[in-house]
N, C-alpha and C positions, 0 to 999 in steps of 0.2 A: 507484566506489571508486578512480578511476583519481590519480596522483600527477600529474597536470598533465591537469586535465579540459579544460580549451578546449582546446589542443592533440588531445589527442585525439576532441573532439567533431569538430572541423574535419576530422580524416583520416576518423572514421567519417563522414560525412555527405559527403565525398566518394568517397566505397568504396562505397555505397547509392545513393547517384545515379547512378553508373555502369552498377550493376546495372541500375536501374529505367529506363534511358534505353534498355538494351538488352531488357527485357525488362519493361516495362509490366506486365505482368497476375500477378507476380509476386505470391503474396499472403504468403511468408514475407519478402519484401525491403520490403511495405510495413508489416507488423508493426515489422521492424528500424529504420526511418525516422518510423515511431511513437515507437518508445523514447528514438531521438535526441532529436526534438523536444519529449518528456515529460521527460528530465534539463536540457534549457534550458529548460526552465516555458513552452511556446511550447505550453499543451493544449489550445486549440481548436484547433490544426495537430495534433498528435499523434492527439487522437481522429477528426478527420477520415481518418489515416491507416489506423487501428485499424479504421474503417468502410470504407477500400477492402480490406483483407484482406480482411474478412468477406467482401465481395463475390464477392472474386474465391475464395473457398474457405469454403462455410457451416461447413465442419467442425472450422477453427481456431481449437479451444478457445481458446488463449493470447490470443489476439486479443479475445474476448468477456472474459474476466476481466479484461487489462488496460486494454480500453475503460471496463469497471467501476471500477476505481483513479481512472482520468483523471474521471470523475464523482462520484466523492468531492473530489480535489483541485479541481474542479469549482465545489462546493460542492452538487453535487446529489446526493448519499448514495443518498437512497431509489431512484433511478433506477440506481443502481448494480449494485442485487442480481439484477434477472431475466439481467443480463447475464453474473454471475458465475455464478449459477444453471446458466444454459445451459453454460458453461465444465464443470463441474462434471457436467453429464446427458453433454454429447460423449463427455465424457472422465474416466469416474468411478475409473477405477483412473492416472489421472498422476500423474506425479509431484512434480508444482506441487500437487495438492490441495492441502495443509497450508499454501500458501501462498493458493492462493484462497481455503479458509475463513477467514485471517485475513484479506483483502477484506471478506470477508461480515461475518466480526466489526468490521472498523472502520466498515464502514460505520452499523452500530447506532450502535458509541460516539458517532457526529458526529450522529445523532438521539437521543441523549442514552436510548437505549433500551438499558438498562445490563445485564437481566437478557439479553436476549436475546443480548447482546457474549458476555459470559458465557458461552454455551451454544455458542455457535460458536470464541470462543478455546481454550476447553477442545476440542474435537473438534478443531482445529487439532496443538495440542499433543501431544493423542493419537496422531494420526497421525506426527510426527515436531517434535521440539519446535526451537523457533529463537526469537530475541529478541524480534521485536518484538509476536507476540500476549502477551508477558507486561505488553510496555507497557499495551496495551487489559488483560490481568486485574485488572492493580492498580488502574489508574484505575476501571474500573468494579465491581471488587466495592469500592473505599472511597467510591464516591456510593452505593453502595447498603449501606453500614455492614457489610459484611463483612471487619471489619478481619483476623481470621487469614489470612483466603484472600489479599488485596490483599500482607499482609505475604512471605506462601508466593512470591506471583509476583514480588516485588520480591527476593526470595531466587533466584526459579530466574534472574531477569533479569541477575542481579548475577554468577551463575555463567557467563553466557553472554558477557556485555560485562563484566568487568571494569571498575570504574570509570565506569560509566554514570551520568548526573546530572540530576537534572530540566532544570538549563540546556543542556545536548546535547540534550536531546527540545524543550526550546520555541525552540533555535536550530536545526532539522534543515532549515530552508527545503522544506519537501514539494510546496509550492505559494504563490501569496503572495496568491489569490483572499478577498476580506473573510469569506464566507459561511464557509471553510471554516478561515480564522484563529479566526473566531471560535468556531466551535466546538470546534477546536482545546486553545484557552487551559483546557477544560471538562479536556482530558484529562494538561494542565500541572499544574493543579486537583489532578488526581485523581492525578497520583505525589508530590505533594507529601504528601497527606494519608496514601497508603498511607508514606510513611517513606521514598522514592528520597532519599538526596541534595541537597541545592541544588546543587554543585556551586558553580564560578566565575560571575559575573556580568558580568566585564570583556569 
């Protein structure tokens, strides 16, 4: 979110190297050096990183869920979930949950498994509502022809993001892997049809 992201990529990833040069076995500083590398789209490095936390500390939750994200962006979704899963058994009262269940829900969307998106972005929401599981509700209840509901989440989403437009969600750059563009476009797709916006093209 930052207002000059290379700049500040380049100070964090020199702040974590430091860290990690003095203290190796760090598994909260290789989380952090994770995340770096997953905002430059560098996610075979990222999840490589996600996998030495885990290493070095079986019990960080956060580590397992956003190893899970880096395999959707991946493009390997289904592989995603035992990891979220586990996130989620660690640590069943965090306060990330609402944000791993919508992991779990995207990852159905990107297997085009639309009712189950569904069942997990709603208990997302439940838990504490935020933007982007409404993107997954519309898209997947309008492939699955529930136009009131798709219409409902394009409502809460609107409330949340002010001026959100289908071209902001197919320009969001999340990853630039084929497998997971292309499934992607499915959920471009599907705010179009619940009624989001077009928004600008240029």
């Amino acid at each position: 979110w930052s207002d000059n992201v290379t700049s500040d990529l380049e100070i964090a990833e020199e702040n974590i190297s430091s860290i990690i040069a003095v203290d190796p076995q760090s598994a909260l500083a290789r989380l952090v050096r994770g995340d770096i590398l997953r905002t430059k789209h560098e996610l075979e490095d990222s999840l490589q990183e996600y996998q030495l936390a885990i290493e070095r500390d079986r019990n960080i939750a956060v580590a397992y869920a956003t190893a899970g994200l880096v395999k959707i962006f991946l493009g390997e979704a289904s592989e995603a979930r035992p990891l979220i899963a586990m996130a989620m058994r660690l640590s069943p009262r965090d306060p990330l949950t609402n944000v791993w269940k919508h992991y779990m829900c995207h990852s159905y969307v990107h297997r085009t498994e639309w009712q189950e998106a569904v069942t997990w972005c709603n208990r997302s929401v439940a838990d504490l509502p935020f933007w982007l599981p409404y993107v997954d509700l519309a898209a997947a209840n309008a492939w699955l022809g529930h136009d009131k509901e798709a219409k409902a989440a394009v409502a809460n989403l609107l409330k949340l993001m002010p001026g959100y437009t289908v071209q902001k969600w197919a320009n969001a750059d999340w990853s630039r892997n084929p497998t997971f563009l292309k499934e992607y476009q499915l959920i471009v797709e599907g705010l179009r049809m619940a009624g989001l916006p077009e928004g600008a093209t240029d």
